[in-house]
Structures are given as structure tokens and as C-alpha cells.
ROSE-4610 file (N, C-alpha, C; in Angstrom, 1 decimal, always signed):
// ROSE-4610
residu = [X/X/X/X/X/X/X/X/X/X/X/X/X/X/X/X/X/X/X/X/X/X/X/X/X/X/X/X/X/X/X/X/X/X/X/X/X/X/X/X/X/X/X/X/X/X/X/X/X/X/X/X/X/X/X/X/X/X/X/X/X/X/X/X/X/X/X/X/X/X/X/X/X/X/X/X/X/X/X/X/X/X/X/X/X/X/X/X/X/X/X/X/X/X/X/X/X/X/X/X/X/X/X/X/X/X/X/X/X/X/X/X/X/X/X/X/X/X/X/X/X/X/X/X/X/X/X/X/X/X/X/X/X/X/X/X/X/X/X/X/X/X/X/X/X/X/X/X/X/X/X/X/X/X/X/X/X/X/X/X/X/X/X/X/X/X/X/X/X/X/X/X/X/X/X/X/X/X/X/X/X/X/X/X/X/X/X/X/X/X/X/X/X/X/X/X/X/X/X/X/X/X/X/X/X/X/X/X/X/X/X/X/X/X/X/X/X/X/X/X/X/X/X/X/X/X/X/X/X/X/X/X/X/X/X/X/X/X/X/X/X/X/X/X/X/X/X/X/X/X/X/X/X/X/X/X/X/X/X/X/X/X/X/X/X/X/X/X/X/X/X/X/X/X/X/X/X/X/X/X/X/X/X/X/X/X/X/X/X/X/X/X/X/X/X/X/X/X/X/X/X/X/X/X/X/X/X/X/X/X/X/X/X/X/X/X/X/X/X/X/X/X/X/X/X/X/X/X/X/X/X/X/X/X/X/X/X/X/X/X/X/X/X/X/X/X/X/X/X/X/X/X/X/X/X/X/X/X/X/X/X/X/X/X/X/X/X/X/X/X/X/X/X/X/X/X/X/X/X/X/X/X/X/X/X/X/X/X/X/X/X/X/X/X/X/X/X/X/X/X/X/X/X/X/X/X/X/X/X/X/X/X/X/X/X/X/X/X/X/X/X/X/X/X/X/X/X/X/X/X/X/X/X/X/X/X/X/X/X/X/X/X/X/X/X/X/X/X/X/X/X/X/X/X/X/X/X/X/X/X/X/X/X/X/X/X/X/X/X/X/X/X/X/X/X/X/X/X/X/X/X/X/X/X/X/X/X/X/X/X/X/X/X/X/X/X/X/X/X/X/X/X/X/X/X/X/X/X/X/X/X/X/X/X/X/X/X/X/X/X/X/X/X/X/X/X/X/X/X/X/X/X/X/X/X/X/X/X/X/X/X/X/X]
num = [1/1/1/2/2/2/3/3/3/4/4/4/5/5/5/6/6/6/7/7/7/8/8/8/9/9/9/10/10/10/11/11/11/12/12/12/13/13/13/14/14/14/15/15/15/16/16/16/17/17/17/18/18/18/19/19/19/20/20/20/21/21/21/22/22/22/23/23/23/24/24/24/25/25/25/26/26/26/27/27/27/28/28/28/29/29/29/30/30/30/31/31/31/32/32/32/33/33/33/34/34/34/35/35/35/36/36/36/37/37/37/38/38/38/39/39/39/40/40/40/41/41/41/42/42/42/43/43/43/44/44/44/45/45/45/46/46/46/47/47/47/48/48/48/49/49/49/50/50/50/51/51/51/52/52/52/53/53/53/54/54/54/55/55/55/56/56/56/57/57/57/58/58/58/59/59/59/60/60/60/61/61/61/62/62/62/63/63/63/64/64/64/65/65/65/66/66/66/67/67/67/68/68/68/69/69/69/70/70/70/71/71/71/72/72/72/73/73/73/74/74/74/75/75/75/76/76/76/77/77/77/78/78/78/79/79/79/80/80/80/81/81/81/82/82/82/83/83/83/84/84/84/85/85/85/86/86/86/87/87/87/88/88/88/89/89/89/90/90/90/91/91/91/92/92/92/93/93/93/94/94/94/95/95/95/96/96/96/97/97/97/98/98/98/99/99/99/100/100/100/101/101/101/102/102/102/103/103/103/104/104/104/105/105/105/106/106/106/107/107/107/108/108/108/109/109/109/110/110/110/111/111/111/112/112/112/113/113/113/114/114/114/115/115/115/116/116/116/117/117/117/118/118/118/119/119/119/120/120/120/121/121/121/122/122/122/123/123/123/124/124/124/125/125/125/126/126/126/127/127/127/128/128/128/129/129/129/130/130/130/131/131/131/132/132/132/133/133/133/134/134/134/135/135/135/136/136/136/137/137/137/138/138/138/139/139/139/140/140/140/141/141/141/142/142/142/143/143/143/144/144/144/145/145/145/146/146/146/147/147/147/148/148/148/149/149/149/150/150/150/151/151/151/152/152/152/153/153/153/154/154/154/155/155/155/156/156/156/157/157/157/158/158/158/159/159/159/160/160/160/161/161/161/162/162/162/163/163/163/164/164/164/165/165/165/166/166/166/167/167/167/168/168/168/169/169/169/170/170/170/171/171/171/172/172/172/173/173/173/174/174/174/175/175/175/176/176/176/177/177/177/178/178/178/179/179/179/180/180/180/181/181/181]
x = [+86.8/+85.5/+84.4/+83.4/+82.5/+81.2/+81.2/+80.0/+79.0/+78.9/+77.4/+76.7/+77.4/+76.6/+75.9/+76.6/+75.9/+74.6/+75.2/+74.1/+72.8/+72.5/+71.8/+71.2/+71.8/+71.9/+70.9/+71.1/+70.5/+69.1/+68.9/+67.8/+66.6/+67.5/+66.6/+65.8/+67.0/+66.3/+64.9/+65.3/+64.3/+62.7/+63.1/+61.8/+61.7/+61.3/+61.3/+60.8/+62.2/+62.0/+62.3/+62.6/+62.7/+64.4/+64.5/+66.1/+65.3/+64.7/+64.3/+63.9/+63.6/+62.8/+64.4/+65.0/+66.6/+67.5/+67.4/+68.0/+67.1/+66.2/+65.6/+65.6/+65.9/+66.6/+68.0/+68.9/+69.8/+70.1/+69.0/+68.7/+68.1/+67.6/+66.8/+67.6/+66.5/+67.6/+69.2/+69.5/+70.7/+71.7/+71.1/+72.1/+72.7/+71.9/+72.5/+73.9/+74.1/+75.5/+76.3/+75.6/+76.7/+75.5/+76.1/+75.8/+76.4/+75.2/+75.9/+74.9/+75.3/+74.6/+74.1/+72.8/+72.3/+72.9/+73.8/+75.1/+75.2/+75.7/+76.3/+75.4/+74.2/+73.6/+72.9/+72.6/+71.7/+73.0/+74.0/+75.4/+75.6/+75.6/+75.6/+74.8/+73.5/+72.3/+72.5/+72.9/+73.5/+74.3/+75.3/+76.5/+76.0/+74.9/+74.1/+73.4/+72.5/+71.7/+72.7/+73.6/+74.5/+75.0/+75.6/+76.2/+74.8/+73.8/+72.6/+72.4/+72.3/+72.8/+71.2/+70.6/+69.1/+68.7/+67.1/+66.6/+65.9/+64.7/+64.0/+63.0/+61.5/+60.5/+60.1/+59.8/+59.4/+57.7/+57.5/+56.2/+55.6/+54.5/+54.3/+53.3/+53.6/+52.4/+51.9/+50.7/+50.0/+49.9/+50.5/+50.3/+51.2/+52.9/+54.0/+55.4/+54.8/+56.3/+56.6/+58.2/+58.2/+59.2/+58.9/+59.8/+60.6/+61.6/+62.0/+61.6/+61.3/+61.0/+62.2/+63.2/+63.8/+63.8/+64.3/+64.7/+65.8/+65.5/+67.0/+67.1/+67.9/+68.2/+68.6/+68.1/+68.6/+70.6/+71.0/+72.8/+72.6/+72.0/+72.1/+72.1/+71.4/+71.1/+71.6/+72.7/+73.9/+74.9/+75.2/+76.3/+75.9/+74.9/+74.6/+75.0/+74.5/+74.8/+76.4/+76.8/+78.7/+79.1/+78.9/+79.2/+79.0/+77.5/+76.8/+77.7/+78.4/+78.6/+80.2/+80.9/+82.5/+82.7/+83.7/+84.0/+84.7/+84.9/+85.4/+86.2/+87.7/+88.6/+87.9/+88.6/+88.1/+88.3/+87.2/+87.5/+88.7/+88.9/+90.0/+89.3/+90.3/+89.7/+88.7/+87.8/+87.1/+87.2/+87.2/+87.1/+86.9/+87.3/+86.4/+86.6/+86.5/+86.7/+87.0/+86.0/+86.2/+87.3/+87.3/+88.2/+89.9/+89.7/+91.4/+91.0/+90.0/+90.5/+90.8/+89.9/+90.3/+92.3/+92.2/+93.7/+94.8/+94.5/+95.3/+94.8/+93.6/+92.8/+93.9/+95.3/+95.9/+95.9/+95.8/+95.9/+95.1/+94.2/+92.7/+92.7/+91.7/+92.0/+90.8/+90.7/+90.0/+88.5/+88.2/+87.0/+86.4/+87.4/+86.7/+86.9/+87.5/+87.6/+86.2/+86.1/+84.8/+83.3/+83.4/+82.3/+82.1/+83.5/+83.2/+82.5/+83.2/+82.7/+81.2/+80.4/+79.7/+78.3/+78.9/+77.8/+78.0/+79.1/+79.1/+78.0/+78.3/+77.1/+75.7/+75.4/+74.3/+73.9/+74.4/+74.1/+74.1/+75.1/+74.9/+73.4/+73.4/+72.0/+70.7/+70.9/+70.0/+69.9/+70.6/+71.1/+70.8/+71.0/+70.4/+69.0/+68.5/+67.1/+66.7/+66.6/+66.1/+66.4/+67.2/+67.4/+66.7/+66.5/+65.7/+64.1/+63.6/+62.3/+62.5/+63.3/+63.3/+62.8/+63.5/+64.0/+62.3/+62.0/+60.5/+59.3/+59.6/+58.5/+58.7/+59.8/+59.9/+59.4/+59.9/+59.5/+57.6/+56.4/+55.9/+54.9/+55.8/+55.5/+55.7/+56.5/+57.2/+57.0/+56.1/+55.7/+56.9/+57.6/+58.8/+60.1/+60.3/+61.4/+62.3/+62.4/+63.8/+64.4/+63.2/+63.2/+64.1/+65.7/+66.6/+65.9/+64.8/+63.7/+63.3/+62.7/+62.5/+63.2/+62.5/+63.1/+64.0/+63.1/+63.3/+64.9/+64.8/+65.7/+67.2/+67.8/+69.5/+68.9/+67.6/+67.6/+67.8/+66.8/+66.9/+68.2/+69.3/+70.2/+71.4/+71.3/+72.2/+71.7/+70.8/+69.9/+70.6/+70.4/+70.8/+72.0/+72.7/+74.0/+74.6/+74.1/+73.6/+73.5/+72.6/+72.2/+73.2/+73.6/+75.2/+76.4/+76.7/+77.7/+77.5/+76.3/+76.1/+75.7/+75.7/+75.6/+76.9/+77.9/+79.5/+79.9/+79.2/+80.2/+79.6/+78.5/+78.1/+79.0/+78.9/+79.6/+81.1/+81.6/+83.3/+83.2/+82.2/+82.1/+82.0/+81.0/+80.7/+82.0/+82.7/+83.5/+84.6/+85.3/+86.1/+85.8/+84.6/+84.7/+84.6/+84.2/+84.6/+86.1/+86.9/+88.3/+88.8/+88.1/+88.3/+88.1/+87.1/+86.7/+87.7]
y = [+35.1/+35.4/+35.0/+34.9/+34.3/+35.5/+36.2/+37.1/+36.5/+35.6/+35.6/+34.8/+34.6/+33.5/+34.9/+36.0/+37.6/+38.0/+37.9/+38.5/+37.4/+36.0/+34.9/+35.4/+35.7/+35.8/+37.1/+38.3/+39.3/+39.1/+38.7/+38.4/+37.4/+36.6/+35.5/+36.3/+37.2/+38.0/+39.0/+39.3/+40.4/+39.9/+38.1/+37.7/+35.8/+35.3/+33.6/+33.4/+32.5/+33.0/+31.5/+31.1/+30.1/+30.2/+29.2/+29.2/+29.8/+29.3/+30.0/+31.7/+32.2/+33.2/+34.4/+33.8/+34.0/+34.1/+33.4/+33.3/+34.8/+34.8/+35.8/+37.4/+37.4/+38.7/+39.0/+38.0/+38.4/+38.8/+38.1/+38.9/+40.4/+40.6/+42.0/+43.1/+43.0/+44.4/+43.7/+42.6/+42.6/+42.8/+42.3/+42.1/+43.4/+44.6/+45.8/+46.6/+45.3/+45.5/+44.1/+43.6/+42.0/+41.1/+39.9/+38.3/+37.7/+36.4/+35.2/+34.1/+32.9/+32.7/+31.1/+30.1/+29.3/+28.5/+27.9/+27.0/+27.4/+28.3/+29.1/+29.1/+29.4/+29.8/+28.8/+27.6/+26.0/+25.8/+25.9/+24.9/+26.2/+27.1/+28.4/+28.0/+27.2/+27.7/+26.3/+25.2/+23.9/+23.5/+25.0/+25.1/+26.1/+27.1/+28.1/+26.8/+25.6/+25.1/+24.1/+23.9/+22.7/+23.3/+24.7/+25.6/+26.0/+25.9/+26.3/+27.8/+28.6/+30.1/+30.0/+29.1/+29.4/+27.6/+27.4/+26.1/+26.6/+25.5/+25.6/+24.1/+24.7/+24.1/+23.8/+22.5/+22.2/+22.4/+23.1/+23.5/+21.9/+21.7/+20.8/+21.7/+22.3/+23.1/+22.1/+22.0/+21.6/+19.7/+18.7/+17.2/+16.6/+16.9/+16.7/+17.8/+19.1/+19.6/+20.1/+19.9/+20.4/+21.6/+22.4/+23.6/+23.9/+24.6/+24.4/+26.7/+26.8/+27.8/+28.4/+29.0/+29.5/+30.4/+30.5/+31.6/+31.1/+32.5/+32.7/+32.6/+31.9/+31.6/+32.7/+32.7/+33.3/+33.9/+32.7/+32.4/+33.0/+32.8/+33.6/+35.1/+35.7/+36.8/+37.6/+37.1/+37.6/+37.4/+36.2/+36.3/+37.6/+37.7/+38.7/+39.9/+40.3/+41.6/+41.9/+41.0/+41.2/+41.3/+40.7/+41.3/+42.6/+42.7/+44.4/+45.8/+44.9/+46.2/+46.7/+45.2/+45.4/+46.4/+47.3/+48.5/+47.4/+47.8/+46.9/+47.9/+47.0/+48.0/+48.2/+49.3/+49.6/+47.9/+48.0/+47.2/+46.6/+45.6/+45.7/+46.2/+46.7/+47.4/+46.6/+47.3/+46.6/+46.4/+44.9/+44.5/+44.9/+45.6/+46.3/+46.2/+45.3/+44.6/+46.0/+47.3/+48.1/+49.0/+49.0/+50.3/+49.1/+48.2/+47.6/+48.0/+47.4/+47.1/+49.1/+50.3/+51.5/+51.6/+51.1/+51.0/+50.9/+50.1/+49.0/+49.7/+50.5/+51.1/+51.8/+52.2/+52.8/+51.7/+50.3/+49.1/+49.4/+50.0/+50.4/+51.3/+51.0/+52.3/+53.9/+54.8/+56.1/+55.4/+55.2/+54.5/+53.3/+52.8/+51.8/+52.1/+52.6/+53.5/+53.7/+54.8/+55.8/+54.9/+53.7/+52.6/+52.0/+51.6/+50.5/+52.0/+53.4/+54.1/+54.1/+54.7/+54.7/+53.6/+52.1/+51.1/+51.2/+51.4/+51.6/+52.5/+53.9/+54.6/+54.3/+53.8/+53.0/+52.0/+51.3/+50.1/+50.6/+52.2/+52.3/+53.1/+54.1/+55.0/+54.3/+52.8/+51.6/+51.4/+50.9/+50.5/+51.7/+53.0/+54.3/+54.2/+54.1/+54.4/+53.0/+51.8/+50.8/+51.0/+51.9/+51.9/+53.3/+54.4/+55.2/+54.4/+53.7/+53.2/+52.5/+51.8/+50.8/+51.6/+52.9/+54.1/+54.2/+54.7/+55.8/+54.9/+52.7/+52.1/+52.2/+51.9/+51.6/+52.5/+54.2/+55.4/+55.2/+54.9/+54.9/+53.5/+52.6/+51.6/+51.7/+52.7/+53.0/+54.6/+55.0/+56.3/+56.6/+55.8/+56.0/+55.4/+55.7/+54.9/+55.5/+56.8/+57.8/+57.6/+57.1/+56.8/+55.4/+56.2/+55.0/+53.8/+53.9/+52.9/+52.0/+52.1/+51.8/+50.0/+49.1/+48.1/+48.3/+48.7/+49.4/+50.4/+50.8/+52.1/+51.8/+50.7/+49.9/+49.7/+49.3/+49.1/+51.1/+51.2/+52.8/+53.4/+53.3/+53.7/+52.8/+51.9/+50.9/+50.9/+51.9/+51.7/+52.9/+54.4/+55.5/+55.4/+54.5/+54.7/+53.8/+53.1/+52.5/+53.7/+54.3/+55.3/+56.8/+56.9/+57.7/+56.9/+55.9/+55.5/+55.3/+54.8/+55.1/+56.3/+57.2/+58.5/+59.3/+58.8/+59.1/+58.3/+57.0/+56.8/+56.8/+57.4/+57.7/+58.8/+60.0/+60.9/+61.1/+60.4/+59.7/+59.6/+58.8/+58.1/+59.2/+59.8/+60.7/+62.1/+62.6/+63.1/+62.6/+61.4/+60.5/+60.3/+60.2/+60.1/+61.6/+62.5/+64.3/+64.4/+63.7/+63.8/+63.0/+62.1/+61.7/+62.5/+63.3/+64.1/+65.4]
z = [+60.5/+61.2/+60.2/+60.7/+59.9/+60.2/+58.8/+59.1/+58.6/+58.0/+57.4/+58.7/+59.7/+61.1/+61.6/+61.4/+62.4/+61.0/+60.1/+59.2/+59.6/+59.3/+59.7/+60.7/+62.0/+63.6/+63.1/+62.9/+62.5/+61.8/+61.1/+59.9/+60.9/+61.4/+62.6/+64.0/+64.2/+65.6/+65.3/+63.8/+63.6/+63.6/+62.8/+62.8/+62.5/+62.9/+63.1/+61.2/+60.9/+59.4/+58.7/+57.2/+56.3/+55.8/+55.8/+55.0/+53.2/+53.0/+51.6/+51.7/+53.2/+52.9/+53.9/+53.9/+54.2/+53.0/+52.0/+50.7/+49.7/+50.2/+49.4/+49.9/+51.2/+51.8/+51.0/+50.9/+50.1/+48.9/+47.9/+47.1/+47.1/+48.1/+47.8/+49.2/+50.2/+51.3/+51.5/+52.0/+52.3/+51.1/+49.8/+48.7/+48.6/+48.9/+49.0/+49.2/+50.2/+50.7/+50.6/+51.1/+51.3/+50.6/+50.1/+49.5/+50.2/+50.2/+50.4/+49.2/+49.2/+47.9/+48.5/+48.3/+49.0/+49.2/+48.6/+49.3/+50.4/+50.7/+52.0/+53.2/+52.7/+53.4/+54.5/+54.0/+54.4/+55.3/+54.9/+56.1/+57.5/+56.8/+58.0/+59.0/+58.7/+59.4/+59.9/+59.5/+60.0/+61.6/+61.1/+62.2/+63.4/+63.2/+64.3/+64.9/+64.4/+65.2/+66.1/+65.4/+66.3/+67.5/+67.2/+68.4/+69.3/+69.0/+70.0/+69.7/+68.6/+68.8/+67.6/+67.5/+66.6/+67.2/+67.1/+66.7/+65.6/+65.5/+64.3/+64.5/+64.3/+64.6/+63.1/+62.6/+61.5/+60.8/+59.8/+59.4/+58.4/+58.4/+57.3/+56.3/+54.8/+54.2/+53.3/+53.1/+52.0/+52.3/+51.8/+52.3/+52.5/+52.1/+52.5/+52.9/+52.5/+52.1/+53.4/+53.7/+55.1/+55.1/+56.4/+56.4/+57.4/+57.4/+58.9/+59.1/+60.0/+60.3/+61.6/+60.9/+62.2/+63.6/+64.5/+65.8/+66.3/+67.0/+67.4/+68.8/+69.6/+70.9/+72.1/+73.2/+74.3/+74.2/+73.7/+73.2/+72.0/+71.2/+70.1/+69.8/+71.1/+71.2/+72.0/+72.8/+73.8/+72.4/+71.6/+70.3/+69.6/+68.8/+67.9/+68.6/+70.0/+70.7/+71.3/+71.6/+71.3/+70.2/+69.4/+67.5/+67.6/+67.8/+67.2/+68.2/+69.5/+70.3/+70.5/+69.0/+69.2/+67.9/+68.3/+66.8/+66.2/+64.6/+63.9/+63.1/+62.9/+61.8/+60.5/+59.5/+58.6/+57.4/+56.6/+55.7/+54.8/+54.1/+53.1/+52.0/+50.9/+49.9/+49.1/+48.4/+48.0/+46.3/+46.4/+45.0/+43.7/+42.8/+41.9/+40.5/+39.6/+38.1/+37.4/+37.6/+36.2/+36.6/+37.9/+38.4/+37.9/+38.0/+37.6/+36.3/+35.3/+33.8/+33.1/+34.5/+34.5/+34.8/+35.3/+35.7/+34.4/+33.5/+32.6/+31.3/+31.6/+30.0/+29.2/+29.1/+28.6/+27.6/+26.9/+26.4/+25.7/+25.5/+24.4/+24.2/+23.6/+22.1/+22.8/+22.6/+23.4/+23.2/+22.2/+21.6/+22.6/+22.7/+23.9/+25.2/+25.4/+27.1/+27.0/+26.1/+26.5/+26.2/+25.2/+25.4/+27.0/+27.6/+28.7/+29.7/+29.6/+30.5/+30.3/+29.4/+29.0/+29.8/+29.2/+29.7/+31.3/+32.0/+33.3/+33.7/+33.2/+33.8/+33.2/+32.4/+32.2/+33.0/+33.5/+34.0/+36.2/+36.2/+37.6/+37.8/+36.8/+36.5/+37.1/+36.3/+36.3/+37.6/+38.4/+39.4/+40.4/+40.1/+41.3/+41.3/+40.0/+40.0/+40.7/+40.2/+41.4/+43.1/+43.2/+44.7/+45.5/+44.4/+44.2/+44.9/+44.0/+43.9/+45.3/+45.7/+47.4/+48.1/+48.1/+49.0/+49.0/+47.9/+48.1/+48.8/+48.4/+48.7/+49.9/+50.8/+52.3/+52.5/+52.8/+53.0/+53.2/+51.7/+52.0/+52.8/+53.1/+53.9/+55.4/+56.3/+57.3/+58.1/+58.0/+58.5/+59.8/+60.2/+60.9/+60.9/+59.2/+59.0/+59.5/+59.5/+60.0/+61.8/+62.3/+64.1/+64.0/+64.8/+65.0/+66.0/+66.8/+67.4/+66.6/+65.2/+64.3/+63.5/+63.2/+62.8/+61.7/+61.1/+59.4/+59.4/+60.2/+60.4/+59.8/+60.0/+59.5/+58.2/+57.5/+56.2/+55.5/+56.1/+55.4/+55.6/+56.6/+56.4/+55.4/+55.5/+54.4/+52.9/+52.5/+51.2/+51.3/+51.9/+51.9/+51.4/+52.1/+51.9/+50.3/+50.1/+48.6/+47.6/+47.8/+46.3/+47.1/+47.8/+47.8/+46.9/+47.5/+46.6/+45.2/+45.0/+43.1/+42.7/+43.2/+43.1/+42.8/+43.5/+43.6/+42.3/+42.5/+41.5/+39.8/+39.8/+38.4/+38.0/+39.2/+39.0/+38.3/+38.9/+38.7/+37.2/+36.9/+35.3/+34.6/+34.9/+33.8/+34.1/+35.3/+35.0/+34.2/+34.5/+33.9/+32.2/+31.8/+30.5/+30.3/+30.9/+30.1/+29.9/+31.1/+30.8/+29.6/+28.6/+27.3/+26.1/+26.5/+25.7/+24.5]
């Protein structure tokens, strides 16, 4: 299955947008949860206009540079809403570098367990508080971000659910390195 055509399909309905200013949602609200990276993203948007599920009306800024400005189609908007309205099985597990090399740490020495734990929760701490700070700007950008009516509302809940899981899993760390202790 191909999600990043529903993520696209999503980002396009909310608002007639740029493959550059599409690549830069993924850096910031969507990267939250999912990536896709600009390779990906220019052929995705290739294969929606061929299927008819977006066009795109060309901008000219400044004396040459041209843009293609996206939307999303009548077809595109019956696809995205059969996506959004089928339940989906639970995930496969998710990928996780430190929780394996946590796995295998019996190989090193206590000293370095408790270093790699250590920059972990440094680096998630880092990682709450920037999602901290999203949380508080939308909040005061959105006087009704909490109203499921709300555009905003799937960011505020996917961000929510963002600084829970680094919240959980700072926790883990810092209990996990007490258990070194």
C-alpha cells in the first residue's frame, strides 16, 4: 500500500499547496510521526496527477521561476475518504536501533551501557521539550485547537501523542539506567 499517496492526498485537501512546501510539512508537523524524504515525494505527486486524484496549476514567481501549485480532485477526495473511513490492523513493530543495541548491551562494559543510556535521555529530553514548545505555539495560535471541528485538531492530537511517547520513553531510560546503578 502506498501511504505516502493518503499523506500527499491529506496535506493537499487541507490546502492547494507546493511540492516544496509539501517537503517542508515533513519536516516539521508530519515528521512527527511519519517521513518521507524529496525523492519520494516529486514521483508520489507524479503518479496522483496521472491517476487524476490531484492536478496542479503552474505559478510563474518573480521572471522565470515556475511552480506547480497543487489540489486535490473531486476522485481524490472520495480516495482520501475511503482510506480515512477503513480501520486498519495494528502496526508492525517498530523499528528501534537503541532498544536492539539495549538488547545485545550485555557485550559492554556497565560504563558504557549507562553512557549510551544517558545521551538517549539527553537527546529525548531535547526532543520533549521541542515538542513541548510546538504544543504551546499551536495552542496559542488556535483558540480552538481542542474542537474535533477544528483543522488543527489531528495535528494537536498527533503532537499530543508525540510528547507522551517521549515522555514514556525518557522514563524507561532513566528507570533503566537506575537499574545500573
Amino acid at each position: 500500500m502506498r501511504i505516502l499517496k493518503y499523506a500527499l492526498l491529506g496535506l493537499i485537501e487541507k490546502e492547494e499547496i507546493t511540492g516544496y512546501d509539501i517537503s517542508n510539512q515533513f519536516k516539521r508537523e508530519i515528521g512527527e510521526f511519519w517521513s518521507a524524504k524529496h525523492s519520494q515525494i516529486y514521483p508520489e505527486l507524479k503518479k496522483l496527477t496521472a491517476e487524476g486524484l490531484i492536478e496542479y496549476r503552474t505559478l510563474i514567481t518573480g521572471t522565470k521561476l515556475e511552480k506547480k501549485v497543487y489540489c486535490i480532485t473531486q476522485k481524490g477526495k472520495q480516495e482520501l475518504l475511503n482510506w480515512l473511513t477503513q480501520p486498519k490492523p495494528l502496526p508492525e513493530t517498530e523499528k528501534d536501533e537503541f532498544m536492539l543495541m539495549m538488547y545485545f548491551s550485555a557485550a559492554i562494559s556497565m560504563e558504557e551501557r549507562k553512557r549510551l543510556l544517558q545521551d538517549q535521555i539527553t537527546k529525548r529530553n531535547a526532543k520533549l521539550e521541542m515538542l513541548l514548545s510546538n504544543q504551546h505555539l499551536l495552542e496559542l495560535a488556535n483558540d480552538n485547537i481542542k474542537s474535533p471541528d477544528s483543522w488543527q485538531f489531528g495535528h494537536y492530537l498527533v503532537l499530543s501523542r508525540a510528547i507522551n511517547r517521549e515522555q514514556s520513553y525518557v522514563k524507561w531510560l532513566e528507570d533503566t539506567l537506575q537499574l545500573l546503578v
